[in-house]
C-alpha positions as CSV (number, residue, x, y, z in Angstrom):
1,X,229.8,67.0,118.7
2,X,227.7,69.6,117.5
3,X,227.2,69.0,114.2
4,X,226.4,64.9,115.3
5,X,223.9,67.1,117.8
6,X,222.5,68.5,115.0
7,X,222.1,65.4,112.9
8,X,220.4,63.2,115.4
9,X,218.1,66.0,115.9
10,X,217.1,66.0,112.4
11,X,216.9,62.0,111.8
12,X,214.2,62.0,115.4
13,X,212.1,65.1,113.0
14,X,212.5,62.5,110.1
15,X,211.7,59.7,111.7
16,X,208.4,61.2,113.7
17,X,207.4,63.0,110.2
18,X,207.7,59.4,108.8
19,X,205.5,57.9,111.5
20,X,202.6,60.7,110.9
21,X,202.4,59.9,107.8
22,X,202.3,56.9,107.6
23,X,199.4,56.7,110.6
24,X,197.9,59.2,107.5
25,X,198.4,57.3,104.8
26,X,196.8,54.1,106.7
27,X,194.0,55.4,107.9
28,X,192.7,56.9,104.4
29,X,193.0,53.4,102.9
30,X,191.2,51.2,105.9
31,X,189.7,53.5,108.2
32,X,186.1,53.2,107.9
33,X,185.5,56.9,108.7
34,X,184.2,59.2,107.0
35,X,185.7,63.2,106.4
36,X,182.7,65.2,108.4
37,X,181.4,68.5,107.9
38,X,179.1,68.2,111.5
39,X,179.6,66.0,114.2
40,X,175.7,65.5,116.3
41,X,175.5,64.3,120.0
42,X,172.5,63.9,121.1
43,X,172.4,63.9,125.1
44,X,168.8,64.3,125.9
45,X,167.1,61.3,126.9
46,X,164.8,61.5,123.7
47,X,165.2,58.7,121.1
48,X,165.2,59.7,117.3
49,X,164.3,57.7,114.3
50,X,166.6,60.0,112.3
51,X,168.7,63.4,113.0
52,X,169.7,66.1,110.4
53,X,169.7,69.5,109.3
54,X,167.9,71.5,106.9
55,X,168.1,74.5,104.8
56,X,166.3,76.5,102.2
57,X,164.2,74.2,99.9
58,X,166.4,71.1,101.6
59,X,166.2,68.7,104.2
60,X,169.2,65.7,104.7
61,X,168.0,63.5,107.6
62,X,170.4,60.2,109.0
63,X,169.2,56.9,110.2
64,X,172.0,55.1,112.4
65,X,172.4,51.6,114.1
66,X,174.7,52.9,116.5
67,X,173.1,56.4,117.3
68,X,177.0,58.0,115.6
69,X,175.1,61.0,114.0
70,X,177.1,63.7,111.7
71,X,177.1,65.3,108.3
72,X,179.7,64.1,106.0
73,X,182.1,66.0,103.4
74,X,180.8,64.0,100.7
75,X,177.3,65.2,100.9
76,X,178.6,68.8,99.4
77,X,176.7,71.2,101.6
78,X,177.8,74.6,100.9
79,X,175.2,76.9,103.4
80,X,176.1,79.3,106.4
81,X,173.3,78.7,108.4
82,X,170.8,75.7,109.2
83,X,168.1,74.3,111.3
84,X,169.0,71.0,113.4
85,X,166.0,68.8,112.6
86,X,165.1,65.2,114.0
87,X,161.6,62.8,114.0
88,X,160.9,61.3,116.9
89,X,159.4,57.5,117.3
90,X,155.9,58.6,117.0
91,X,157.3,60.6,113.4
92,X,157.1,63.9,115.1
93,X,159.5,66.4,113.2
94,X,161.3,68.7,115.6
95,X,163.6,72.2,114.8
96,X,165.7,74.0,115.8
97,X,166.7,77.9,115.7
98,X,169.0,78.1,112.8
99,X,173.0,78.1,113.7
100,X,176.1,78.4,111.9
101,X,177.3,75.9,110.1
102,X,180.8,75.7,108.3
103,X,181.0,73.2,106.2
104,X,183.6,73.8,103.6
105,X,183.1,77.7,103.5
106,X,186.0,79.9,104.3
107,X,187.0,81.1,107.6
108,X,185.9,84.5,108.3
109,X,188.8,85.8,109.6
110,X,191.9,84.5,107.3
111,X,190.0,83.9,104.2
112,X,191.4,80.7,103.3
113,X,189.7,77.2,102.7
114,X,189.0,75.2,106.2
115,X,190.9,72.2,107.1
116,X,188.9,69.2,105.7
117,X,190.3,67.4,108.7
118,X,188.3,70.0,111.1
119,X,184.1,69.9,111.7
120,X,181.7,71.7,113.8
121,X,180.3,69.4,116.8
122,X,177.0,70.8,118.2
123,X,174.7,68.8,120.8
124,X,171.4,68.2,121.5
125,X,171.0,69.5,124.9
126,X,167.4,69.1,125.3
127,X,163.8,69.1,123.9
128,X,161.2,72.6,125.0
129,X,158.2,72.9,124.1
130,X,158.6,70.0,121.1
131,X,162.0,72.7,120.2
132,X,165.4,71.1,119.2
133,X,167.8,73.3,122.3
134,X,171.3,73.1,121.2
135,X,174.3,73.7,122.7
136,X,175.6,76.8,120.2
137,X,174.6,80.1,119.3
138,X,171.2,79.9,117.8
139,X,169.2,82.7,116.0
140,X,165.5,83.2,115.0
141,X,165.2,81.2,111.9
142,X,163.6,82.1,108.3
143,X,163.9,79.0,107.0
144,X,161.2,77.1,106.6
145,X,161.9,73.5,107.3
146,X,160.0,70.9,104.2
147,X,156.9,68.9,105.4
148,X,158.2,65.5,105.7
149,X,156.1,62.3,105.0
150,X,155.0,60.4,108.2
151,X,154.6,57.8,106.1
152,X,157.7,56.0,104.4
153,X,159.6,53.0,104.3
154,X,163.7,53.5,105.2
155,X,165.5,50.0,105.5
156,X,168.9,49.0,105.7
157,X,170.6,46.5,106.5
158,X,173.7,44.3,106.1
159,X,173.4,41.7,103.2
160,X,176.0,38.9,102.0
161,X,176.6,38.6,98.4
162,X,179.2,35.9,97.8
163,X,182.1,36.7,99.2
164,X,181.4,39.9,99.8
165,X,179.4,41.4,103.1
166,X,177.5,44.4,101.8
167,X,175.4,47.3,103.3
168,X,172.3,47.9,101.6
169,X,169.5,50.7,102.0
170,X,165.9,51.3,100.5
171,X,164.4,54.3,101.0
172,X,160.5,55.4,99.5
173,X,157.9,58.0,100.4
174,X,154.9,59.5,99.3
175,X,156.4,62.8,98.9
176,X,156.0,66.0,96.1
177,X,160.2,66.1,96.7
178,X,162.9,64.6,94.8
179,X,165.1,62.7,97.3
180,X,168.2,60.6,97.1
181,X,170.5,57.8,99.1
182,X,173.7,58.2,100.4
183,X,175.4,55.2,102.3
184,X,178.4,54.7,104.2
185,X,180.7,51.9,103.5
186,X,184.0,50.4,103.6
187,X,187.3,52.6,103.7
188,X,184.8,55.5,104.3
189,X,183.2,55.3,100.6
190,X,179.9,56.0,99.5
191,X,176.9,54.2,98.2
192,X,174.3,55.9,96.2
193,X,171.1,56.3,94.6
194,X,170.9,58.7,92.6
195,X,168.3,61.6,92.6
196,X,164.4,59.6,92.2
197,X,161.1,60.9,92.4
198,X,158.3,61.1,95.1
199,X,156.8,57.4,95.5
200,X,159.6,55.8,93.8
201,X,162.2,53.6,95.6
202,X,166.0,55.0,95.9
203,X,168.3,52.2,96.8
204,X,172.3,51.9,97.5
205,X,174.4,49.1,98.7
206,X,178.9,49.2,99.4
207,X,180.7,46.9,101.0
208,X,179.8,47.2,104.5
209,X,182.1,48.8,106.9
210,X,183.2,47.3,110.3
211,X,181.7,46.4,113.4
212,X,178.4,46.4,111.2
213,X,178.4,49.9,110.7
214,X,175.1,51.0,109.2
215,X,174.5,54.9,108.4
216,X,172.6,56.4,105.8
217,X,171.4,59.8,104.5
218,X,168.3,60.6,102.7
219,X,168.2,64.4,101.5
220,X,165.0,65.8,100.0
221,X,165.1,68.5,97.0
222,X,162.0,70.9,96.2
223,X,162.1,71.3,92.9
């Protein structure tokens, strides 16, 4: 009786093991999501053309149709501390303090590599005195966010192409920075543009994720 104990008890491990995995396995191949490194809320009652974070000589800023802000993997950002940043309706630019920010640096205690599958979640409590207040830590800030163009033109939108229903985006400034395109599309993949000039037009298009997902992320470079 034991030993049959013992068996069943190993087939239910098995058989719940087998069901994990294969929720796993069929969510990398048609979830939409994408891995992040930040998760934004913003609860203020402020609306925001677009909502990032910058860092030394860097600024990545996101435009979303459904107000789902957050940093994702693919975008590589390997800095322990950043300013929130976000521009307003009337293309007023507003900062934080600087905070700390993970992304795929190791944990400070153990050493090791952080699970991709965990991200930092920070809110937008509220807006002082035109000041990004948060809802973590925050420290006086050396970093010196990059002048942003008031003036630019950032489309997207969802095109059909055949038989195919793609996201596209079109991003151009009058700008002294580099900047490039990242888009999010189906199965969590990535459009993009490429690294362009001030002035010039960066586009990207994927096949557009569900429930007409669009989210896009333009990240400016001084050179």
């Amino acid at each position: 009786m034991k030993r049959k104990h013992v068996i069943g008890i190993i087939v239910i491990v098995l058989l719940v093991a087998a069901v994990f995995a294969g929720r796993s396995i069929y969510k990398e191949r048609y979830s939409d999501e994408m891995k992040k490194s930040l998760d934004i809320t913003n609860s203020t009652n402020v609306k925001f053309k677009a909502i990032g974070i910058a860092w030394k000589d860097n600024v990545v800023l996101q435009k979303s149709n459904k107000d789902d802000y957050f940093i994702p993997q693919v975008l590589d950002i390997q800095e322990s501390r950043v300013r929130m940043v976000a521009i307003t309706e009337d293309n007023q630019l507003l900062k934080s303090d600087e905070f700390q920010f993970e992304g795929k640096l190791k944990d400070p205690v153990e050493g090791k590599l952080k699970d991709p599958e965990k991200f930092k979640e920070v809110t937008i409590k509220s807006v002082e005195n035109k000041k990004l207040i948060l809802n973590v830590a925050t420290a006086k800030s050396k970093i010196e966010v990059l002048k942003i163009p008031k003036n630019y033109k950032w489309d997207q939108k969802i095109a059909t192409a055949g038989d195919n229903i793609n996201a596209e985006v079109f991003f151009k400034a009058k700008t002294k920075y580099t900047y490039d395109l990242t888009l999010h599309g189906k199965g969590g993949r990535t459009g993009a543009s490429g690294e362009v000039k001030g002035g010039e037009e960066a586009q990207a298009s994927w096949v557009a994720p569900g429930k007409n997902i669009l989210n896009s992320w333009v990240r400016f470079v001084k050179k």
